[in-house]
N, C-alpha and C positions, 0 to 999 in steps of 0.2 A: 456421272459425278466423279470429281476428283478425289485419291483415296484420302488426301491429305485434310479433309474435310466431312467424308464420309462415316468417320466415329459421332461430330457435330452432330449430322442431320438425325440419325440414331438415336441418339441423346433427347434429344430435342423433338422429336415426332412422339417417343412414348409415352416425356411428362406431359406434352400435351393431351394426350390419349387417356393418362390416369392422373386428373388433376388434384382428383382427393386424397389418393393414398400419398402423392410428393405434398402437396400441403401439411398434411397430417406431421409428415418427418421434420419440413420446414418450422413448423407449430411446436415441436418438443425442441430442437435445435436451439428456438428462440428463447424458451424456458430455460433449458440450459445455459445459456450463454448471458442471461439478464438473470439467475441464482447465482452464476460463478463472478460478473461482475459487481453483484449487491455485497458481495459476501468480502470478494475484495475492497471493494470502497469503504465496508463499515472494519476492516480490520486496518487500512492505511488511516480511517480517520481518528480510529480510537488508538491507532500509532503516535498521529499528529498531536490527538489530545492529551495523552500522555507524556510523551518525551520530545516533543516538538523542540525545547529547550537545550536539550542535548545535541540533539541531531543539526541545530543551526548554528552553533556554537563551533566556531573554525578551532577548536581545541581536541588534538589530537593524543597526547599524552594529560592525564593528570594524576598530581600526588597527593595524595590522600593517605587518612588517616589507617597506620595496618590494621586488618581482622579479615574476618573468614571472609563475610561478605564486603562488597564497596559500594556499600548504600551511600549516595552522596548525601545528604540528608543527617546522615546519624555519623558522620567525619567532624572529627573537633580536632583543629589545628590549631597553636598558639600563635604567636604572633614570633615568640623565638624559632617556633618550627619553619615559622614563610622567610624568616631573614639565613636558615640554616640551608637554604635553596636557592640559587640564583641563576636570574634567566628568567624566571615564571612570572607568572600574575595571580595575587591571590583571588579565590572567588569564593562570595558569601552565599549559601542559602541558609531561605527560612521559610517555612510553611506559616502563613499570619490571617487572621482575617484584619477586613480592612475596614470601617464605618463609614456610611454615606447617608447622614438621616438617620431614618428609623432601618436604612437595609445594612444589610452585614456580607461580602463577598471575601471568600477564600482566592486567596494568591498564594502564589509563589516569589518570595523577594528575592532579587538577587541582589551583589552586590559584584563590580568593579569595575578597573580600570578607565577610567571615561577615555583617555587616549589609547588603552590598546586594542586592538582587533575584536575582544571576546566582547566590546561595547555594541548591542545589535546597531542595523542603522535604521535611520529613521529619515523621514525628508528634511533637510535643511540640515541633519545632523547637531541639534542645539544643544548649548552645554548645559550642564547640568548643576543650578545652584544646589547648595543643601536642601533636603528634604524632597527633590523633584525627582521624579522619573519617569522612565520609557517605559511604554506598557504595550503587553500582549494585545492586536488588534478585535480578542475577543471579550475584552472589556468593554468593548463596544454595546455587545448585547445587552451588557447590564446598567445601560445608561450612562455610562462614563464617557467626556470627551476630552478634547484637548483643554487645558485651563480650567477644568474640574478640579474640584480638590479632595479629599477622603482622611478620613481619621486613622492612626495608628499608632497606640502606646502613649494615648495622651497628644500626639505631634500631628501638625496640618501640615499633608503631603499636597503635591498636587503634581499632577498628569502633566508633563512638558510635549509628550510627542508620543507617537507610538509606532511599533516596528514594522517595518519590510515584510518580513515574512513571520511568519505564528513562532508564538515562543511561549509553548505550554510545560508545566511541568506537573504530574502525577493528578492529573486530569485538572489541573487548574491555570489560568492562565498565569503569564508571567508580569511581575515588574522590574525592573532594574534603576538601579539609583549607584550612586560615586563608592567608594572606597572611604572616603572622606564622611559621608550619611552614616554608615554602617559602625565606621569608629567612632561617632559621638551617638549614636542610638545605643550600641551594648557598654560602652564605656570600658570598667574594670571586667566585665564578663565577656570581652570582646574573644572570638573565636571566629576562624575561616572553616571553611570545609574541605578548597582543594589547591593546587597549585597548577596553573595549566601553562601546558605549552605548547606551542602550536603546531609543531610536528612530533612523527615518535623517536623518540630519542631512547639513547638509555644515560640514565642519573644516579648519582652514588645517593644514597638517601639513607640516613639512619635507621635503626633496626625498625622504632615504632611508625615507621611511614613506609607505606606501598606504592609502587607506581601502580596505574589501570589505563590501559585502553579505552578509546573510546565507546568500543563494544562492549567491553567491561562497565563500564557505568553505564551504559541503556541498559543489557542485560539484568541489573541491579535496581533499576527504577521499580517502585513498587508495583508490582502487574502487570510489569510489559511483558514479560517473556512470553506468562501463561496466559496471555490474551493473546498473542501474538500464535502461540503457540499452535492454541484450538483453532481462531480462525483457517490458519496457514492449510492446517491439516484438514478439515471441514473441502478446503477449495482441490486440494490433493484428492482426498475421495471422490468427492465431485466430479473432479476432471476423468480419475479411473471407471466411476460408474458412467458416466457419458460415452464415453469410449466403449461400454460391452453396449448399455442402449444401442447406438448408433450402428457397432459389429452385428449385435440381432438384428435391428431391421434392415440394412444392408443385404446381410446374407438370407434373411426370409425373402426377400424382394430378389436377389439374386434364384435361390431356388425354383419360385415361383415360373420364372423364365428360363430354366433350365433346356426344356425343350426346343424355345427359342431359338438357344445361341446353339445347342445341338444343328437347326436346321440351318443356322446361318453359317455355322464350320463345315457342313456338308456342303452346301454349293460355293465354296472357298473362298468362304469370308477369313479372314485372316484372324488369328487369335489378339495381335496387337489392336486389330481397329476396335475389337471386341471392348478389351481391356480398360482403350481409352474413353470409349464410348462410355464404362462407367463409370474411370474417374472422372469424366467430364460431368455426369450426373451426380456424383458424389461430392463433387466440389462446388458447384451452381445450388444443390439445395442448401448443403453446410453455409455459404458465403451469403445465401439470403436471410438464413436462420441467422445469422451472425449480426448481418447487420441491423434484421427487425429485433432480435434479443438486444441491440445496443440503443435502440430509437428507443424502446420497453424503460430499460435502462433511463435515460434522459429525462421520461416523463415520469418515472420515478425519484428521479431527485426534485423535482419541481413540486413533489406533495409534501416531502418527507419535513418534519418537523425541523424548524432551526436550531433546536439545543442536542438532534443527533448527531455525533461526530460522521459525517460520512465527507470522503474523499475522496475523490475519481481523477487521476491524471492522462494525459492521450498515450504515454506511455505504457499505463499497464493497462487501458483499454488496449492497445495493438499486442500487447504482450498476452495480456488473457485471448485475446480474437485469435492467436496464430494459435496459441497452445489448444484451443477446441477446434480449429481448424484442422493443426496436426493430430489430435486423438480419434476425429474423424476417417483422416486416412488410414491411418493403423487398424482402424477397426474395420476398414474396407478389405485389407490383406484376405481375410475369411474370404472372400466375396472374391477376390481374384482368384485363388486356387481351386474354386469351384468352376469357373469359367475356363481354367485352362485342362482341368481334368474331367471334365464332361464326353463322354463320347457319344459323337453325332447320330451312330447306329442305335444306337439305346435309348439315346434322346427321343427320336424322330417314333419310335414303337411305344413312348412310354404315350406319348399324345392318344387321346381318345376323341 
């Protein structure tokens, strides 16, 4: 047999030989990898349902009202502050409920530019008389469609379209309606929240106004951070305890055959084919564990309840899959240096 194949056959003859102990590893690999992907899906979905509004919003700098925090939310700008700014666009929110009947739904309203950029799209992109707007695709759940209409503040809205992609804010969905709506709904008590412009710039702005970031108003969203926070961290432990998991069985399983590769470095087997003979093993069980934890995965989204936020992209599936793939090999390190420090003499006596 050729050498350049000879680590394969190796590989390959012993998981056949111990089907149950490579199962077993396969079996927790899966676990792992369908925990680390559950954990990321409900943290990117309870992202989306959160701040989805921000995060789609091609508005790169915004000015807002100064203070400690930039709650966009609790920002009150006049209407002299958005004419003391130029270049921007101003944008309304309001946290409201809405009347449909006897039901009552929390939104997020926004308000502006129907021609500029910060307008989501929508199909057809249709304009927006008084009182009508684009809404969060998750209004759908709650029986809302196109040419629906809903109460608020005494005034009959009604659903023109709804957007492209999710536009949540502080776990509610979003609506958006004209600049034009917004100035005859508050009248005398009219107030913006921010000034946005679409790339970062710097702007001279009066004392009582701040510029922020875009990351600056996620990070300020109510609960994004420390949701964001725990999950993040939750999948970071995960990852590091998978890694000693996989370094213990690894190198128990290495041990175990110490003898072995003793006899096999005695009649001069090389310590490379050795080596590879386990990354080959190390990588064949991880990459099955991977993928049955991804199937695991799949048929758990097909149960889970449709009012939990969960979110799975092929992104951070490949993103998560390489990252336990890679903690995998790291924790095989153990396992090689026992392979290469092994002496054949001692091995070969230690057998009974």
């Amino acid at each position: 047999m050729k050498g350049k194949v000879i680590f394969l056959f190796l590989a390959w003859k012993e998981m056949r030989y111990a089907k149950m102990k490579f199962l077993l590893i396969i079996s927790i690999i899966t676990l792992i990898t369908s925990l680390v992907l559950s954990i990321s899906g409900l943290a990117n979905g309870l992202s989306v349902d959160n701040a989805s509004a921000i995060k789609n919003m091609p508005a790169d700098t915004y000015v807002v009202e100064a203070g400690d925090t930039h709650q966009l939310e609790r920002s009150q700008l006049t209407e002299q502050d958005i004419s003391s700014i130029k270049g921007g666009s101003p944008l309304g929110l309001k946290m409201v409920e809405i009347n449909r009947g006897d039901k009552t739904v929390n939104v997020s309203l926004f308000a502006a530019d129907p021609n500029s950029a910060f307008m989501p799209m929508t199909a057809g992109n249709p304009k927006l008389a008084p009182y009508e707007v684009l809404a969060d695709p998750g209004l759908k759940d709650e029986g809302l469609e196109i040419g629906d209409s809903f109460t608020y503040d005494d005034k009959k809205w009604m659903i023109k379209g709804f957007t492209e992609k999710r536009f949540s804010y502080g776990h509610t969905p979003a609506i958006f309606t004209s600049l034009d709506t917004w100035e005859d709904l508050f009248g005398d008590s009219l107030t913006y929240q921010a000034i946005l412009f679409k790339n970062e710039r710097t702007i001279d702005t009066p004392s009582e106004m701040d510029i922020a970031s875009k990351e600056d108003i996620l990070s300020n969203v109510p609960g994004y951070s420390a949701e964001q926070g725990s999950l993040n961290m939750m999948v970071i432990f995960l990852l590091i305890i998978s890694a000693i998991v996989l370094a213990t069985f690894f190198y128990v399983m290495t041990l175990q055959k110490l003898h072995q590769y003793g006899v096999l470095k005695a009649i001069g087997t090389k310590v490379s084919i050795l080596l590879r003979a386990l990354f080959a093993q190390i990588s064949t069980l991880t990459i099955a564990g991977i993928v049955a934890g991804n199937v695991v995965t799949y048929v758990l989204t097909l149960v889970i309840p449709a009012g939990v936020p969960f979110e799975l992209s092929i992104t951070m599936i490949l993103f998560n899959s390489a990252l336990i793939l890679l903690m995998a090999w790291i924790g095989s390190l153990l396992s090689f240096r026992s392979i290469v420090t092994v002496d054949p003499l001692q091995a070969i006596g230690s057998v009974k």
